[in-house]
C-alpha positions in Angstrom: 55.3 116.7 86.4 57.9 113.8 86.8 58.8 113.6 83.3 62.7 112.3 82.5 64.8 114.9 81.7 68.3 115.0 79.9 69.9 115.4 83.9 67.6 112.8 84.9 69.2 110.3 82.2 73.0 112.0 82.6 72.7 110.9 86.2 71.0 107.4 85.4 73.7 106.7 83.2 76.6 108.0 85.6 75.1 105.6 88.2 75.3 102.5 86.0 78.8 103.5 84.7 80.0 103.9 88.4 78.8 100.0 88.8 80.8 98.9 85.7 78.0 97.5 84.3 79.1 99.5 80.8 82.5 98.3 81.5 81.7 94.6 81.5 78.7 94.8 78.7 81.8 96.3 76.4 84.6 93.6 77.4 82.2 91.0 76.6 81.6 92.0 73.3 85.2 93.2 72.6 87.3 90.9 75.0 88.1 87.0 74.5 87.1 84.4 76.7 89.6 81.6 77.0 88.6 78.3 78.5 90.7 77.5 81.6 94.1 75.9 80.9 94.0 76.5 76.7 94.3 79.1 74.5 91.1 78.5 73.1 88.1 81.1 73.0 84.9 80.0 74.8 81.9 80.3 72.2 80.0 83.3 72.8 77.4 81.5 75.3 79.9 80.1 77.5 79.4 80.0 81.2 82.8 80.9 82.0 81.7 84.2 80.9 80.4 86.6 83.5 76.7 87.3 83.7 76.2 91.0 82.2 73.9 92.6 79.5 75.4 92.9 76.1 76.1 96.3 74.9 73.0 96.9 72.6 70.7 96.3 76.0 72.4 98.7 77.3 72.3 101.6 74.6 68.6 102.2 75.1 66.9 104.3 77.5 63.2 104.6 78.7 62.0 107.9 78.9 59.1 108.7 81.1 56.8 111.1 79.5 53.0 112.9 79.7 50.2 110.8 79.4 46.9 111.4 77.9 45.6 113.9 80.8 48.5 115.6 80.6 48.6 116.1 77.1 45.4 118.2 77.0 45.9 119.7 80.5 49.4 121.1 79.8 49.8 120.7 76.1 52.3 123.5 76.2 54.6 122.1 78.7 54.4 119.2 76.7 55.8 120.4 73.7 58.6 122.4 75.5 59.6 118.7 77.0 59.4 117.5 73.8 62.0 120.3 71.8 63.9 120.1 75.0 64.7 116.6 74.1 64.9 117.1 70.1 67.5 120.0 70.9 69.3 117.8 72.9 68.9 114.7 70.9 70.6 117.0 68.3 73.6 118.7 70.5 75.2 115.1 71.8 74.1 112.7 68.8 71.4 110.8 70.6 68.6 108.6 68.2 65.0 109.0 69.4 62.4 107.1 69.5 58.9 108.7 69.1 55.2 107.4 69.7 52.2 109.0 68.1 49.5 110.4 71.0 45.8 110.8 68.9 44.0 112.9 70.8 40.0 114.2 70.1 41.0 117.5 71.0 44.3 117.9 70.0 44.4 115.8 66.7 47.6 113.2 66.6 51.0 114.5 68.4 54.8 112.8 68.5 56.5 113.0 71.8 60.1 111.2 72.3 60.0 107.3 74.6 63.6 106.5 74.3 67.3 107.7 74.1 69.4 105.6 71.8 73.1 105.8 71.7 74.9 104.5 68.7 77.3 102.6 70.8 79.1 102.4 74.4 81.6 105.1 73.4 79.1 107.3 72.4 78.0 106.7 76.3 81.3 107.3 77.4 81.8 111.2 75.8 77.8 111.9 76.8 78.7 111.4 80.4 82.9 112.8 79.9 84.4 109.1 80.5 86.0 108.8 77.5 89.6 108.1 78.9 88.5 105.4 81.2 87.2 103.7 78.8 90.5 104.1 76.7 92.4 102.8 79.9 90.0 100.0 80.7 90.2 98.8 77.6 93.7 98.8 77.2 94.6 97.6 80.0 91.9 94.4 79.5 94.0 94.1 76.7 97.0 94.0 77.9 96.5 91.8 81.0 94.2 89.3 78.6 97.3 88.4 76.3 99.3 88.1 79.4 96.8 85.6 81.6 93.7 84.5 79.2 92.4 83.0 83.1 92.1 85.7 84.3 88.9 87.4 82.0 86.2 86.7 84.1 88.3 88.6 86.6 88.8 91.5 84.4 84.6 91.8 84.2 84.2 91.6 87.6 86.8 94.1 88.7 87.0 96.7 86.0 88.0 99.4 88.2 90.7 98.1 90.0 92.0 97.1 86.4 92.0 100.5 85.5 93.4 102.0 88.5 96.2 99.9 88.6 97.0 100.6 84.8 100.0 102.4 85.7 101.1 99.5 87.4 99.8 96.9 85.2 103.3 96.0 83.3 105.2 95.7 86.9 102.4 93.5 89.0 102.3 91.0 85.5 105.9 90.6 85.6 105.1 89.9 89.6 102.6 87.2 88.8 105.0 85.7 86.0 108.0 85.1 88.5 105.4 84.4 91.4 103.8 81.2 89.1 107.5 80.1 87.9 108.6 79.9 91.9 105.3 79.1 93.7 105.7 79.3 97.5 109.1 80.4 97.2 109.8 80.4 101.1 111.9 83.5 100.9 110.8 87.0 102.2 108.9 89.4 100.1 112.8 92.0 100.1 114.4 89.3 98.4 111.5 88.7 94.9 113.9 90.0 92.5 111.8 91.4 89.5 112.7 94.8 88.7 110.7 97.9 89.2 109.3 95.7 92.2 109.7 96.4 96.0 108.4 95.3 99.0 106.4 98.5 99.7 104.6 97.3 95.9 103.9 94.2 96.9 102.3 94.9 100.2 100.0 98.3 98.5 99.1 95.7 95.6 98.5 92.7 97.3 94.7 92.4 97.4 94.6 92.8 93.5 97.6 90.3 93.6 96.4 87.7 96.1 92.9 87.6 93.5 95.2 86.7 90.4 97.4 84.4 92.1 94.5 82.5 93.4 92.4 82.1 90.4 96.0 81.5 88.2 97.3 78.9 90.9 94.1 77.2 91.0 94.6 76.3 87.4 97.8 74.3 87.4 98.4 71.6 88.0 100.9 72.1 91.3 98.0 72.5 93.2 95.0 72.4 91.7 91.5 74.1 93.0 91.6 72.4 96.2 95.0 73.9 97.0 94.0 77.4 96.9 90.7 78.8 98.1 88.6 80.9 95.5 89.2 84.2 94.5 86.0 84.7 95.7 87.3 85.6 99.3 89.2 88.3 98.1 87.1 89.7 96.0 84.8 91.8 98.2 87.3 94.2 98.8 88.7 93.3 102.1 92.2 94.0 103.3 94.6 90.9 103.3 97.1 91.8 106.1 101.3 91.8 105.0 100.9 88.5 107.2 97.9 87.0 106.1 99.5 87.4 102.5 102.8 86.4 103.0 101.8 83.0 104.4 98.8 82.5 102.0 101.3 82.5 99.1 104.4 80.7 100.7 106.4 83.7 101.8 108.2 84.3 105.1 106.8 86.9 107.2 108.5 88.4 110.6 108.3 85.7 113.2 106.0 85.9 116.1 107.4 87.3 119.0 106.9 86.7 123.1 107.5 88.5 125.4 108.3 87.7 128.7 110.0 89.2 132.3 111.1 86.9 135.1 110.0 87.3 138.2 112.4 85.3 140.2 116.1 85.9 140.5 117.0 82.3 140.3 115.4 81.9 136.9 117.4 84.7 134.7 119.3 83.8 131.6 122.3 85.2 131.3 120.9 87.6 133.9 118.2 89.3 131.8 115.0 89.3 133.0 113.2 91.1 130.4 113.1 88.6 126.9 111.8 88.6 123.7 112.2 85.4 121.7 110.5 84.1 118.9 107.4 81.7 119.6 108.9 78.5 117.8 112.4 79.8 120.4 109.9 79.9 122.8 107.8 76.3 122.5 110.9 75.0 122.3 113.2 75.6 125.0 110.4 75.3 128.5 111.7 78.3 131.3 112.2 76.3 134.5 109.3 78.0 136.1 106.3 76.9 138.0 103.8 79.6 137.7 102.9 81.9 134.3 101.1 85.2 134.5 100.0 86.6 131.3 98.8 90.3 132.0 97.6 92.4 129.1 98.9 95.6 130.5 102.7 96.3 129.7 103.6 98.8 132.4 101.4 96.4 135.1 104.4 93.8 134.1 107.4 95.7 134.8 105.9 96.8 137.5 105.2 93.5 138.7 107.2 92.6 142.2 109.4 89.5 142.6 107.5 86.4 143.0 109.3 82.7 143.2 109.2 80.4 140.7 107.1 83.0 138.2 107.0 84.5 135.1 105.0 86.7 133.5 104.4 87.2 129.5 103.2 90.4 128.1 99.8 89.6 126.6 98.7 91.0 123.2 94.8 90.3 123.2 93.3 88.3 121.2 95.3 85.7 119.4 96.9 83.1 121.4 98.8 81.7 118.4 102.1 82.1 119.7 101.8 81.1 123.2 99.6 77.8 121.8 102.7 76.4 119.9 104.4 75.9 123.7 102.6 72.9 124.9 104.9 73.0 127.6 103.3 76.0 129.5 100.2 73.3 130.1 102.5 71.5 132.9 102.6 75.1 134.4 99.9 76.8 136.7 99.0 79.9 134.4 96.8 82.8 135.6 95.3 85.7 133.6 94.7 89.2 134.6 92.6 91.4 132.2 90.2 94.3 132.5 86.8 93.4 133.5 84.8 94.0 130.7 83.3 92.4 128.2 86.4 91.8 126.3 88.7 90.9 128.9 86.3 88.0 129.9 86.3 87.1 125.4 90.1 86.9 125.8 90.3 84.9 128.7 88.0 82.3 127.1 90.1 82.1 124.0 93.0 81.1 126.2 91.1 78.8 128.1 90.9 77.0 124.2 94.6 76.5 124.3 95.2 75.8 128.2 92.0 75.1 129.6 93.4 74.9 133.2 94.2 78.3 133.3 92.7 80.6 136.6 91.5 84.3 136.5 92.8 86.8 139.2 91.4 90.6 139.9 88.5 89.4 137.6 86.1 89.0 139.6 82.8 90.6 140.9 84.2 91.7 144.4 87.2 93.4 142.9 84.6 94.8 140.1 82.0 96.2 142.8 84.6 97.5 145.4 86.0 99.7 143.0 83.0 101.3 141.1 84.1 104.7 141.8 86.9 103.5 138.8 84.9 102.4 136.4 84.6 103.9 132.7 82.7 103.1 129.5 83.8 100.0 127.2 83.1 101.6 123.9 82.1 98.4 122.1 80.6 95.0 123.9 81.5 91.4 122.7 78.0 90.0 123.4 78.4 86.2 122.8 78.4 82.7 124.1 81.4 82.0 125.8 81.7 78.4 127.1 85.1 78.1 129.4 84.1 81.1 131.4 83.8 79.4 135.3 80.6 80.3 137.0 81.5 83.5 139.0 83.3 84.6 136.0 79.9 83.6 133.3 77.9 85.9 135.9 79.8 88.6 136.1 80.3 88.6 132.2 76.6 88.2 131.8 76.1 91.5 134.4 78.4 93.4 132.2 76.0 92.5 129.0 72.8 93.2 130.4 73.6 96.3 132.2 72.8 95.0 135.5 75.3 97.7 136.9 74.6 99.9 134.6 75.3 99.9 130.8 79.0 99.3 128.9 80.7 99.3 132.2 84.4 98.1 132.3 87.2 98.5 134.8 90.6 98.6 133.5 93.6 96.8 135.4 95.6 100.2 135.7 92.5 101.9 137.3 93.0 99.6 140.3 95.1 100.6 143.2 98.4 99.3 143.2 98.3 98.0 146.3 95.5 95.7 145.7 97.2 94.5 142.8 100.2 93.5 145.2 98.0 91.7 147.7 96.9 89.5 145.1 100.2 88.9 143.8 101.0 87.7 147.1 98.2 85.0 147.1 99.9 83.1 143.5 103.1 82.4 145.8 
């Protein structure tokens, strides 16, 4: 018998509580819309609202019970299903809803079809979620009378609103200060609103990059096209501290490269091992002819002398830094990665930047004479990738199909030192 029982509905109603939709259906009949830029209500209608049930859709509840076969054939299961629910009904303050069964046999018989709650609070002690509501509710308060924008925010997010409560006060002040100095250019140490930190900002700024977006969006310094949508942010993804910073005008740490010379006559100051910023670095060309950019750090300082080179320390994807130096596209530039299928993803990103740049120790020979080296490459980049040159495509495409077997990759510190030397020796 799949009838509902009082744990069948408990658990129903934990589900949709757990979704927010009882959380939404009670701001929008207790909150305040405001239309965007005044400190006017919407009518009850508007569209700026968000799309949920009102509260008396939501205070009813279906119950499946016996039907007319069942009545007769277990009449006194029936009638235990039915006090079951009256004894409830009466313990937690739940209406019911009956319907009359007449029956030849059994002459005419109420069972229960629905559970009605008097209202969303009523809800909220069946199912022991009394103080979030409280906290939800004050907090929607709270952060209403402070930014009327951001309502339709408040219905779509009504968890994080209430587990940032605690914080609620602090990240408002934030968002005051952060509209009066949009963009302020300065780094995040240096916002001076109290009870505020850098460590605060950077654990709050998802919730913080949603209300600055939707807030900045509707002044006039900027206007919608200025910011993208809150929309981005609001499928819980992680802005990075950089991402952030630059999104909303702040300074972040500066981009570093990395770089070792390789030939005596090219030291500064007779360091051969220097890290510079990347705008230091577009902007003051090293006098060399030849740039190696290996991904493996130990590889590079263990690299032997070779004239007229450097090499830079390469960091994966993200070519970012290196791209700013348009100088380095007068140079002959060569890449050494693993062979896999990343190493071959990365070396076509470069080849975006500085299309002229040559692959060594990443090709098939070098791949097939060391098989006893390979390992696994835990996750494939299976893709189209354009500036790969043709013994290069087909190697790549003989790592994605398996024709050496599958996920194969050999990593540049697997290889023997010595070959590494002897093709060092070919750049010169």
């Amino acid at each position: 018998m799949n009838w509902t029982t009082p744990d069948d509905l408990k658990k129903k109603l934990r589900t949709s509580w757990e979704r927010g939709v009882f959380f939404r259906a009670d701001f929008k009949t207790h909150g305040h819309y405001f239309s965007p830029g005044t400190n006017e209500p919407d009518a009850p209608d508007s569209p700026d609202a968000p799309d949920s049930p009102d509260a008396a859709d939501l205070l009813r509840f279906s119950l499946k019970g016996p039907g007319a076969s069942e009545m007769l054939s277990s009449f006194d299961a029936v009638r235990t299903w039915a006090g079951t629910w009256l004894e409830h009904a009466e313990q937690n303050n739940i209406q019911l809803e009956w319907i009359e069964r007449a029956h030849r046999q059994l002459g005419r018989n109420r069972i229960p079809r629905a559970a009605v709650f008097s209202d969303i609070d009523a809800i909220a002690r069946y199912i022991s979620r009394q103080n979030e509501l409280r906290v939800f509710r004050k907090s929607a308060e709270y952060l209403l009378a402070r930014f009327p924008l951001l309502a339709d925010w408040i219905s779509a997010h009504p968890f994080a609103l209430a587990e940032n409560a605690r914080d609620l006060e602090s990240l408002a002040d934030l968002t005051d200060w952060y509209l009066a100095h949009q963009r302020p250019g300065i780094y995040l140490r240096q916002v001076a609103v109290p009870g505020v930190h850098t460590k605060f900002i950077e654990r709050h700024r998802l919730i913080l990059g949603q209300w600055w977006t939707i807030l900045c969006s509707g002044t006039d310094a900027y206007g919608p096209s200025g910011f993208e949508r809150a929309d981005g942010f609001a499928s819980g993804q992680r802005l990075s501290a950089v991402s952030f910073a630059r999104r909303f005008g702040f300074l972040d740490k500066p981009d570093l490269v990395r770089f070792r010379i390789l030939d005596p006559l090219l030291t500064v100051g007779g360091f051969t091992d220097i890290s510079v910023t990347a705008d230091e670095f577009a902007a003051r060309p090293v006098q060399c002819v030849r740039v190696l950019i290996i991904e493996n750090d130990i590889t590079v300082l263990s690299l032997p002398r070779i004239p007229g080179a450097i090499a830079v320390y390469g960091r994966g994807y993200g070519f970012e830094s290196l791209a700013r130096a348009s100088w380095l596209a007068e140079k002959e530039i060569w890449y050494w990665g693993d062979i896999d299928t990343h190493g071959f993803a990365i070396l076509d990103q470069l080849r975006a930047s500085f299309p002229k740049t040559r692959s060594f120790l990443m090709d098939e020979t070098t791949f097939v004479t060391y098989r006893s080296r390979w390992v696994t490459e835990p996750d494939q980049v299976i893709r189209d990738l354009p500036r790969l040159e043709n013994g290069e495509l087909l190697l790549y495409r003989a790592l994605c199909s398996g024709t050496y077997g599958q996920q194969l990759r050999l990593e540049q510190e697997l290889l023997p030192w010595d070959a590494v030397l002897s093709a060092t020796e070919l750049l010169q």
